[in-house]
C-alpha positions as a Markdown table, in Angstrom:
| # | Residue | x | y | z |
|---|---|---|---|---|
| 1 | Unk | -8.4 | 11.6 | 39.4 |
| 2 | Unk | -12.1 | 10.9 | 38.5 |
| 3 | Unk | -14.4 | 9.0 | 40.9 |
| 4 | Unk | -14.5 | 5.0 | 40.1 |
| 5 | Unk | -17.7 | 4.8 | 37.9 |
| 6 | Unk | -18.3 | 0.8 | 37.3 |
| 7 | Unk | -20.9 | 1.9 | 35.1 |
| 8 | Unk | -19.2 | 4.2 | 32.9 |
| 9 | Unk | -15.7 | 1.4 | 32.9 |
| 10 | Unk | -18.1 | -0.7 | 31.7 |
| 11 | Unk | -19.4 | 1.6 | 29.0 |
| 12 | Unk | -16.5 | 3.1 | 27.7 |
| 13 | Unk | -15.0 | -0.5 | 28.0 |
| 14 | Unk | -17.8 | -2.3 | 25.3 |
| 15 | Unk | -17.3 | 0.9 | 23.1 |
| 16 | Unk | -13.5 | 0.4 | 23.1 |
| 17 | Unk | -14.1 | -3.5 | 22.6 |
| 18 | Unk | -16.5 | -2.9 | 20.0 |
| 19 | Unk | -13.8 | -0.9 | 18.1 |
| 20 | Unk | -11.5 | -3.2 | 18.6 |
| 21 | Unk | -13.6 | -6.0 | 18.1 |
| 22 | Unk | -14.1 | -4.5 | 14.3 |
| 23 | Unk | -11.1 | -2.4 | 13.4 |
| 24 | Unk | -10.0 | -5.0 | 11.0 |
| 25 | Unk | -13.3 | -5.5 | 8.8 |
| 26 | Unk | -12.2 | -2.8 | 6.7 |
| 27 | Unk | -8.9 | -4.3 | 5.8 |
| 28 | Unk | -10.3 | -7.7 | 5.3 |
| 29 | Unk | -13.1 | -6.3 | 3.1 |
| 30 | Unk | -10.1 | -4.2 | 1.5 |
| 31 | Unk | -7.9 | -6.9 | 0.9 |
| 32 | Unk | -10.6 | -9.2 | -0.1 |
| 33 | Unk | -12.2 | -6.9 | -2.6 |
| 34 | Unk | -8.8 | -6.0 | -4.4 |
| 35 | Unk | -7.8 | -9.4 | -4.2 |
| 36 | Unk | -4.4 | -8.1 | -2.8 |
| 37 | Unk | -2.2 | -6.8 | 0.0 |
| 38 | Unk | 0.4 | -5.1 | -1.5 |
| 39 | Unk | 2.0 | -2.3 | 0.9 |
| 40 | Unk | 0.7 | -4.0 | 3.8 |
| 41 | Unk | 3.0 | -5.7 | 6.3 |
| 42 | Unk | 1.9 | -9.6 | 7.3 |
| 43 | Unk | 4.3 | -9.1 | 10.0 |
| 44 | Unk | 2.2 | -6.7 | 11.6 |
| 45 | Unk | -0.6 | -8.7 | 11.8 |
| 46 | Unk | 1.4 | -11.5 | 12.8 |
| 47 | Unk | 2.8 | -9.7 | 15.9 |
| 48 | Unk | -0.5 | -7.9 | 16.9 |
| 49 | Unk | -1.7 | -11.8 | 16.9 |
| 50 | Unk | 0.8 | -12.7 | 19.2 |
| 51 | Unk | 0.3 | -9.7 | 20.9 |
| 52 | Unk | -3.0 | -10.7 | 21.7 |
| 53 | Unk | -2.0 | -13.8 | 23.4 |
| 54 | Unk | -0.2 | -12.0 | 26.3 |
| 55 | Unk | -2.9 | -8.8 | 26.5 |
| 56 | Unk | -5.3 | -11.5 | 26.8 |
| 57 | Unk | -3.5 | -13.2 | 29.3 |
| 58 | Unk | -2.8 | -10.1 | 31.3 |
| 59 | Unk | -6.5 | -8.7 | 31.6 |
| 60 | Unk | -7.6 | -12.3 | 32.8 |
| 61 | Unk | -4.7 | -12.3 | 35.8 |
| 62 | Unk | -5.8 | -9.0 | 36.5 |
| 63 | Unk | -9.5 | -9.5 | 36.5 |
| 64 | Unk | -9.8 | -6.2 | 34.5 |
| 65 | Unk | -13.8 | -5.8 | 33.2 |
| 66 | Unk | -15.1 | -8.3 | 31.0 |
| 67 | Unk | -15.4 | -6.0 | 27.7 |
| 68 | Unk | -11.1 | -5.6 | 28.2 |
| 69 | Unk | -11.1 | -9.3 | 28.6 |
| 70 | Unk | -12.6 | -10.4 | 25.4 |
| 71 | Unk | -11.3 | -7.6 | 23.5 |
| 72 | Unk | -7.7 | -9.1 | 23.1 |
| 73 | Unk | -9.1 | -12.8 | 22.0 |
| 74 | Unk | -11.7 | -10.9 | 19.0 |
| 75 | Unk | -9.1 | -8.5 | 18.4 |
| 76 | Unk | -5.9 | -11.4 | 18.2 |
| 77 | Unk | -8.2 | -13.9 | 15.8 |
| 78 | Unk | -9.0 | -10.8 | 13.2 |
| 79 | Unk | -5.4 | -9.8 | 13.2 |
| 80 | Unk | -4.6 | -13.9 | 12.1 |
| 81 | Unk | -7.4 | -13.8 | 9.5 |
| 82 | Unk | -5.8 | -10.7 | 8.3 |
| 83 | Unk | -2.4 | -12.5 | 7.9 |
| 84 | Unk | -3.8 | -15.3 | 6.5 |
| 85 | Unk | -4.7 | -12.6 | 3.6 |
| 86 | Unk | -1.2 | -11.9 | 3.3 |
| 87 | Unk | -0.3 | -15.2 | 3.1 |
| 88 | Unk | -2.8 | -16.1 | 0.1 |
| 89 | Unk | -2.6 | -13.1 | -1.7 |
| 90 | Unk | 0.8 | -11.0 | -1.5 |
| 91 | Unk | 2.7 | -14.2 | -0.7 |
| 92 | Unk | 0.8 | -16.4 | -3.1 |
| 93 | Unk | 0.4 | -19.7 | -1.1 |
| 94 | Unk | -2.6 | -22.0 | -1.9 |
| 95 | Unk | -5.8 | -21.2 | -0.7 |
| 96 | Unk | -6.0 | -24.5 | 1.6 |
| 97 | Unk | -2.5 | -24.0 | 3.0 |
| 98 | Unk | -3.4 | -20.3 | 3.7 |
| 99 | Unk | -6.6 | -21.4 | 5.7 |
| 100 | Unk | -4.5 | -24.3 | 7.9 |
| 101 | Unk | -1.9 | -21.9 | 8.3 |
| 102 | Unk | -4.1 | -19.3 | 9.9 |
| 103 | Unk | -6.1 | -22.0 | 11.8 |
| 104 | Unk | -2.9 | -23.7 | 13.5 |
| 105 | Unk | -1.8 | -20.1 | 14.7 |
| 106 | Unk | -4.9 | -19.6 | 16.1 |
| 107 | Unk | -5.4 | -22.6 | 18.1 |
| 108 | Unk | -1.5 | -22.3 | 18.9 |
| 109 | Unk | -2.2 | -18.9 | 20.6 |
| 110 | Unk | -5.2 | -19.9 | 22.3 |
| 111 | Unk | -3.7 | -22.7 | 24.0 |
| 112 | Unk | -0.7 | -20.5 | 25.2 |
| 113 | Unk | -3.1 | -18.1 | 26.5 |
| 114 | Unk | -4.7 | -21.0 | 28.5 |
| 115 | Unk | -1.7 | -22.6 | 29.7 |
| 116 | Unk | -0.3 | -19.3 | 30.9 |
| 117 | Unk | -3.2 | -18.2 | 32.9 |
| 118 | Unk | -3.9 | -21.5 | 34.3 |
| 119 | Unk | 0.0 | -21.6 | 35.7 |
| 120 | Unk | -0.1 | -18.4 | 36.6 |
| 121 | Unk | -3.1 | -17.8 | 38.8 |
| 122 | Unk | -2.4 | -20.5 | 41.2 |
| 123 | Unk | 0.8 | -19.3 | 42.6 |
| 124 | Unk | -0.3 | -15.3 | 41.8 |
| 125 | Unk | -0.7 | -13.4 | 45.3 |
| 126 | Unk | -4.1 | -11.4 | 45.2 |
| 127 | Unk | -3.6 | -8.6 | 46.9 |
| 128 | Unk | 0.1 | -7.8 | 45.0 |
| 129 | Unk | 0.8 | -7.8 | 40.8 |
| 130 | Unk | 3.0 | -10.9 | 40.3 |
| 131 | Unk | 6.2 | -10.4 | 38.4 |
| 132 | Unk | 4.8 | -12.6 | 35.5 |
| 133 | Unk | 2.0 | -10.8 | 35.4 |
| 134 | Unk | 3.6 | -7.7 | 35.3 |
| 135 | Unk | 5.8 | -9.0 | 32.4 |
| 136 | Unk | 2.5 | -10.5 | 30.2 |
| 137 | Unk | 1.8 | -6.7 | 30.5 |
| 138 | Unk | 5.1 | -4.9 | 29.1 |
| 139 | Unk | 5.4 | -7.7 | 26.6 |
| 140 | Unk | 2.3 | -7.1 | 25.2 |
| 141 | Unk | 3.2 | -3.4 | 24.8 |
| 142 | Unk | 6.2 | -3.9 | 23.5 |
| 143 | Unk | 5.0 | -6.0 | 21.0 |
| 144 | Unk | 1.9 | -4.4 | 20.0 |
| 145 | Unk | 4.3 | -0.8 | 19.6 |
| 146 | Unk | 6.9 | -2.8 | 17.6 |
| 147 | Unk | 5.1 | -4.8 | 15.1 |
| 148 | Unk | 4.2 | -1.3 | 13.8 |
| 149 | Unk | 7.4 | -0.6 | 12.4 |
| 150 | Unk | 7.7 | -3.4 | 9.4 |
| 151 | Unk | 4.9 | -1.1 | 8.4 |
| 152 | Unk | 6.6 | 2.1 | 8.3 |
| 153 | Unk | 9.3 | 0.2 | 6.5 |
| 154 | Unk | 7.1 | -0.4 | 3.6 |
| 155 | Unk | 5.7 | 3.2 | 3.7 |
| 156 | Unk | 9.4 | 4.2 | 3.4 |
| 157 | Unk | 9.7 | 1.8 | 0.5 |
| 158 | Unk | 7.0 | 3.3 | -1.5 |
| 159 | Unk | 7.4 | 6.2 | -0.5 |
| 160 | Unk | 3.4 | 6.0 | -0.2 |
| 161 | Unk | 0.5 | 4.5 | 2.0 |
| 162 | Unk | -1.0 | 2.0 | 0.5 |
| 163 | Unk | -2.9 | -1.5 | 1.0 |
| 164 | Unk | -3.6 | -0.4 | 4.6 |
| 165 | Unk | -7.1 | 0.8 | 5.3 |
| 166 | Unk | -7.2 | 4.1 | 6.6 |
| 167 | Unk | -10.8 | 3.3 | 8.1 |
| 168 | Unk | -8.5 | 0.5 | 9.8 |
| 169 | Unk | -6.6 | 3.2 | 11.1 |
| 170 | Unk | -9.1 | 5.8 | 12.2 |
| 171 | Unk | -11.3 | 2.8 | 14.5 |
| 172 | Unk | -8.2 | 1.5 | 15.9 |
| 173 | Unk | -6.9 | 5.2 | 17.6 |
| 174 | Unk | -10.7 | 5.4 | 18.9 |
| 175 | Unk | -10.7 | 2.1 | 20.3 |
| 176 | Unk | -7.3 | 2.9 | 22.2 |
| 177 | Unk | -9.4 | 5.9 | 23.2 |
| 178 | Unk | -12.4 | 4.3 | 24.7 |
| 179 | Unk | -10.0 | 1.4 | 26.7 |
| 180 | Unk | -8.1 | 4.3 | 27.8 |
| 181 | Unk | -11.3 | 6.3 | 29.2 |
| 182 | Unk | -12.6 | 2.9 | 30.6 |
| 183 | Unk | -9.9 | 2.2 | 33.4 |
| 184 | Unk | -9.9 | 6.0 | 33.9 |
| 185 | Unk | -13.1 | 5.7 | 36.0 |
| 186 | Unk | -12.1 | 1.7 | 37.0 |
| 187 | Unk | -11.5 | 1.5 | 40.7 |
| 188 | Unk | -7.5 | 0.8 | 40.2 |
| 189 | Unk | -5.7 | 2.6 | 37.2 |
| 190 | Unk | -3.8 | -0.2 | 35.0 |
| 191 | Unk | -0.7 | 1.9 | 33.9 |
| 192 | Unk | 0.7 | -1.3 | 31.8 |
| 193 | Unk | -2.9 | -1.5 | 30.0 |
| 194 | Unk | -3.0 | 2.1 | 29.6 |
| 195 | Unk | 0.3 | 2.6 | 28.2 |
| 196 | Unk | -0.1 | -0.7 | 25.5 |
| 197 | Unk | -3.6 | 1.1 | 24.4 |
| 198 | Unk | -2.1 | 4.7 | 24.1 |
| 199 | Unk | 1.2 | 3.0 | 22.2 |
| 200 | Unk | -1.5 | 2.1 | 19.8 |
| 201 | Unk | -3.0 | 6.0 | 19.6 |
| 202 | Unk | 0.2 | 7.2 | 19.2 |
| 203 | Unk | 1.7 | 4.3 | 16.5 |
| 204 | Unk | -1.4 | 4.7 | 14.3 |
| 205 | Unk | -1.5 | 8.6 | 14.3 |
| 206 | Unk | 2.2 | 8.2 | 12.8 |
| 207 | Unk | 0.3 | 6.0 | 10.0 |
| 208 | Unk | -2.4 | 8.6 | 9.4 |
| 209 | Unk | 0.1 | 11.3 | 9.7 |
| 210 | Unk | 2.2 | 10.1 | 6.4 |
| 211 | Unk | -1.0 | 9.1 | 4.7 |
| 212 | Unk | -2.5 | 13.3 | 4.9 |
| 213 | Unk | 1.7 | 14.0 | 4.2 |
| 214 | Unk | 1.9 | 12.7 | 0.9 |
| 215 | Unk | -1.6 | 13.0 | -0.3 |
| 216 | Unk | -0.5 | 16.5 | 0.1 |
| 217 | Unk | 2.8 | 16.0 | -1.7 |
| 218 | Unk | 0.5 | 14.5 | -4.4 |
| 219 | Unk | -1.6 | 17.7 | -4.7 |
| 220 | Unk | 1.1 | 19.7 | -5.3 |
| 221 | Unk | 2.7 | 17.8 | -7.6 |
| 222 | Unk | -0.4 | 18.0 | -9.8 |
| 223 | Unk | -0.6 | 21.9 | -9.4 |
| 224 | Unk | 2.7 | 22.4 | -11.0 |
| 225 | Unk | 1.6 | 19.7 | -14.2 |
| 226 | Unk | 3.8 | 17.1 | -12.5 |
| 227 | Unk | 2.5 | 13.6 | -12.5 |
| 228 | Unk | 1.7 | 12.2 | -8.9 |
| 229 | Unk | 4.0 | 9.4 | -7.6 |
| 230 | Unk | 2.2 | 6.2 | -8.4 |
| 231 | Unk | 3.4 | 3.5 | -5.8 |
| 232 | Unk | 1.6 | 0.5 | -8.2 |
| 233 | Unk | 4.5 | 1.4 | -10.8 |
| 234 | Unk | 7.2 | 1.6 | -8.3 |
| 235 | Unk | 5.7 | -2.1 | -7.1 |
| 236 | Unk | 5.8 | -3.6 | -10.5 |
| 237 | Unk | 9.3 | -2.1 | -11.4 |
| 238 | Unk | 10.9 | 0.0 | -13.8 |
| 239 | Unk | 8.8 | 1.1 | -16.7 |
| 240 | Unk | 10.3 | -1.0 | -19.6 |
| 241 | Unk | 12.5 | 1.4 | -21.9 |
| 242 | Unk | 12.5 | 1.1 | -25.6 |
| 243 | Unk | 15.6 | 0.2 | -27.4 |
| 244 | Unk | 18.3 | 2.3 | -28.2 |
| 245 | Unk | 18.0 | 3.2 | -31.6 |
| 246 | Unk | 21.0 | 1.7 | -34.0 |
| 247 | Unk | 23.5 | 4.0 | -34.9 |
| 248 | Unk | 23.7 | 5.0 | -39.1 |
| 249 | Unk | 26.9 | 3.9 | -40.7 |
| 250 | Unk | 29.0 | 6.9 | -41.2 |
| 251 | Unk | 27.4 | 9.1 | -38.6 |
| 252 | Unk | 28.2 | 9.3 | -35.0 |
| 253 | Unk | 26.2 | 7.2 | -32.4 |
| 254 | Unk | 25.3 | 9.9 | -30.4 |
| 255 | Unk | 22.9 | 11.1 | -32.9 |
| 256 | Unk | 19.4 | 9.2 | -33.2 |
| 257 | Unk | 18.4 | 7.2 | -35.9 |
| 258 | Unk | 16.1 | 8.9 | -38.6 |
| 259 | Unk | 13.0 | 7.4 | -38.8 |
| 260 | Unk | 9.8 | 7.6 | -41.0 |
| 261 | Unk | 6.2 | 6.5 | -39.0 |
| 262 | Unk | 3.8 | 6.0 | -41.6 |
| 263 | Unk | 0.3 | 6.6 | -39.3 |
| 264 | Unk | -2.3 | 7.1 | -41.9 |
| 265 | Unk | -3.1 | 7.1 | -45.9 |
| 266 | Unk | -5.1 | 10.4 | -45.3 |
| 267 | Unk | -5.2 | 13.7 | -42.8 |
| 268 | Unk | -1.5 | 14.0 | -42.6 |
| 269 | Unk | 1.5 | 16.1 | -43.5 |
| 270 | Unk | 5.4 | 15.8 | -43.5 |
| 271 | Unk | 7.3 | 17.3 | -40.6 |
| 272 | Unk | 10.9 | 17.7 | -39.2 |
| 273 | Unk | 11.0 | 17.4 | -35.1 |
| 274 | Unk | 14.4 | 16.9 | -33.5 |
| 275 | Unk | 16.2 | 15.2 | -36.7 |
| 276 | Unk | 13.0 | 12.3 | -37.1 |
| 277 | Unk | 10.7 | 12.5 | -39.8 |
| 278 | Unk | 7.5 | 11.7 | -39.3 |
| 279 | Unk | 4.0 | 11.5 | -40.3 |
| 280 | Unk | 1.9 | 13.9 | -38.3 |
| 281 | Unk | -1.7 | 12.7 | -37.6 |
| 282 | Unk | -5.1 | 15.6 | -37.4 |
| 283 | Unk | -8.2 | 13.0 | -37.4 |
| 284 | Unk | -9.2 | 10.3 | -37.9 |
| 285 | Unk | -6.6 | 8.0 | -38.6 |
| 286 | Unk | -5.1 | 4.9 | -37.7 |
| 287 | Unk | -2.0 | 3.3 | -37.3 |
| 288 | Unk | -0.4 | 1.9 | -40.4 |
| 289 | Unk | 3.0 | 0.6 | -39.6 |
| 290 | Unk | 6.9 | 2.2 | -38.7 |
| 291 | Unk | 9.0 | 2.0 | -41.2 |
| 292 | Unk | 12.5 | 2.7 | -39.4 |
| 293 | Unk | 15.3 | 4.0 | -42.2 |
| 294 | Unk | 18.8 | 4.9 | -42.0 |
| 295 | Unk | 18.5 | 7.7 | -44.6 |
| 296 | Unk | 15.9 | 10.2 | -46.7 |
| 297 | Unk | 16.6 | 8.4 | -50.1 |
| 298 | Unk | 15.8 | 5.2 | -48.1 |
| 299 | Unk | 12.4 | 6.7 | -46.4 |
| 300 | Unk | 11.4 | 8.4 | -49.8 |
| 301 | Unk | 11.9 | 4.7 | -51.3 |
| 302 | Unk | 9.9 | 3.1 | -48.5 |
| 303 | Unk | 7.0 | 5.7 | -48.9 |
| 304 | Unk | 7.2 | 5.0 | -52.8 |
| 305 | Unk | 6.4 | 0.8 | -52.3 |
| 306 | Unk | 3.7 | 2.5 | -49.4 |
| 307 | Unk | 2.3 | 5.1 | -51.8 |
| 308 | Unk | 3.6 | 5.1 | -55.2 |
| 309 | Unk | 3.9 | 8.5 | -54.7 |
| 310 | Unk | 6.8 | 10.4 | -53.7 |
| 311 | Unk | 6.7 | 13.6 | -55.7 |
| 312 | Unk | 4.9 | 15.7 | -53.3 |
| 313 | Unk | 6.6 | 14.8 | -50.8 |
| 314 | Unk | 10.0 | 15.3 | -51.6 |
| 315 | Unk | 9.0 | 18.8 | -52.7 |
| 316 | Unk | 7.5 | 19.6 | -49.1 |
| 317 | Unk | 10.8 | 18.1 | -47.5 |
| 318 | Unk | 12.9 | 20.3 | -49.7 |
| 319 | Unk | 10.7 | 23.4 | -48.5 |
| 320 | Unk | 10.5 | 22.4 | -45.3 |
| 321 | Unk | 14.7 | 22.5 | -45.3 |
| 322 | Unk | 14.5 | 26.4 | -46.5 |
| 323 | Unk | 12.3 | 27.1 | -43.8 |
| 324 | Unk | 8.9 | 27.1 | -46.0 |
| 325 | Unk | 5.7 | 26.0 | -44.1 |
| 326 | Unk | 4.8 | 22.4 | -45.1 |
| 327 | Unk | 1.8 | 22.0 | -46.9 |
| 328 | Unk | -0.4 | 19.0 | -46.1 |
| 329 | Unk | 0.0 | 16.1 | -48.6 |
| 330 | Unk | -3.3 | 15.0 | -50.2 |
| 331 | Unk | -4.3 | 11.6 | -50.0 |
């Protein structure tokens, strides 16, 4: 065990209350520069809010160092600011009852946090942890540990880590770090603090953990040509399909539809891919229009009232259909 240092507790205390203090500014500036908060749980922030309220009340029973003691009110207000981003921006309230909303939780908190610490500390016995004290302490583990997991659920979901700030992530495990060293050199090891700031360590890693895990997957995916998982698509929903293409009278349904796409008056050719004829574009050409026919006498009429000339091309067709090369059609 390492000799009680006051000055280094206090040290290691500010650093891990500075941490703390500012671990959420990157996911505020996050959410408030992409204007949303998709992926990331407001439940999470809720509970770490809450969180705060018992942390807070259980550092000022136990008269741990000032840096610990302010840590859990800076630390409790960020995480409601945070979920009053949620609020306004995944959950699409009003910007005025996001703001009340965030401003009655905080007040609510603070005056729990009063009212328990001024009921408390009058009947608490000073030389022995009182049982209330001792459960402001597990609670606030507990909580801090479980409000985690609405955020692995949408991880699962996507199947991705996203609107979660991996800066966010990073400051919060060294902040856990630093309150951890602090009461390693305090004169009396807190084991209910130092469990609630290694939960956090531990929690967070998991985060960072399945952030490097599929950024990996993603890698791979594009060394074999396959296209990366994209969790925006998977947010905004199946990719719209096109319609099934009507079936030709006299023909079976399980064959497509034979179509003519008319994409330019110059640079292209005639060409037979997978039962659809189609105009092939080289450069510099633009969209015309789709013609959509049931039938080659009905695409070589359509191309006549396009063209006025059909000649040409129903010569390449015809050579195409003995296995000729097709010549490009002049324009």
């Amino acid at each position: 065990m390492p000799i009680p240092n006051s000055v280094a507790e206090n040290v290691l205390g500010t650093m891990g209350t500075v941490c703390w203090s500012g671990q959420l500014l990157p996911q505020i500036w996050k959410s408030w520069r992409e204007k949303s908060t998709k992926g990331f749980s407001h439940w999470l922030m809720l509970l770490w809010g809450f969180s705060s309220v018992f942390l807070g009340a259980y550092a000022l029973l136990q008269e741990l160092n000032i840096p610990l003691i302010v840590q859990p009110q800076l630390f409790g207000a960020l995480c409601l600011v945070s979920w009053g981003q949620c609020q306004y921006y995944e959950l699409k309230r009003t910007r005025l009852v996001a703001t009340l909303m965030t401003l009655g939780v905080i007040v609510v908190c603070g005056a729990i946090e009063v009212l328990l610490v001024l009921t408390i500390r009058p009947i608490q016995n000073p030389h022995n942890k009182h049982v209330a004290t001792m459960f402001f302490g597990v609670l606030s583990a507990v909580l801090i540990s479980t409000a985690l997991f609405p955020q692995y659920y949408e991880i699962y979901k996507y199947k991705a880590v996203i609107g979660i700030s991996l800066v966010f992530m990073g400051i919060d495990m060294l902040g856990g770090l630093l309150n951890d060293l602090s009461l390693v050199f305090s004169e009396s090891f807190d084991p209910l603090a130092a469990c609630s700031y290694t939960l956090v360590i531990v929690l967070d890693g998991v985060i960072v953990i399945c952030a490097a895990v599929f950024k990996i997957r993603d890698w791979r995916r594009k060394r074999h040509g396959l296209p990366a998982v994209n969790a925006d698509q998977d947010l905004e929903g199946t990719i719209d399909q096109p319609p099934a293409p009507m079936a030709v009278e006299g023909e079976s349904s399980a064959s497509p539809i034979q179509h003519l796409t008319i994409l330019s008056r110059t640079a292209s050719r005639l060409s037979e891919t997978s039962g659809r004829y189609t105009w092939a574009i080289t450069e510099n050409t633009t969209p015309l229009q789709n013609v959509a026919v049931e039938s080659k006498e009905e695409a070589y009429g359509k191309l006549d009232l396009e063209e006025g000339r059909v000649d040409d091309e129903k010569e390449s067709y015809a050579g195409s259909e003995k296995g000729d090369s097709v010549p490009p059609v002049s324009r």
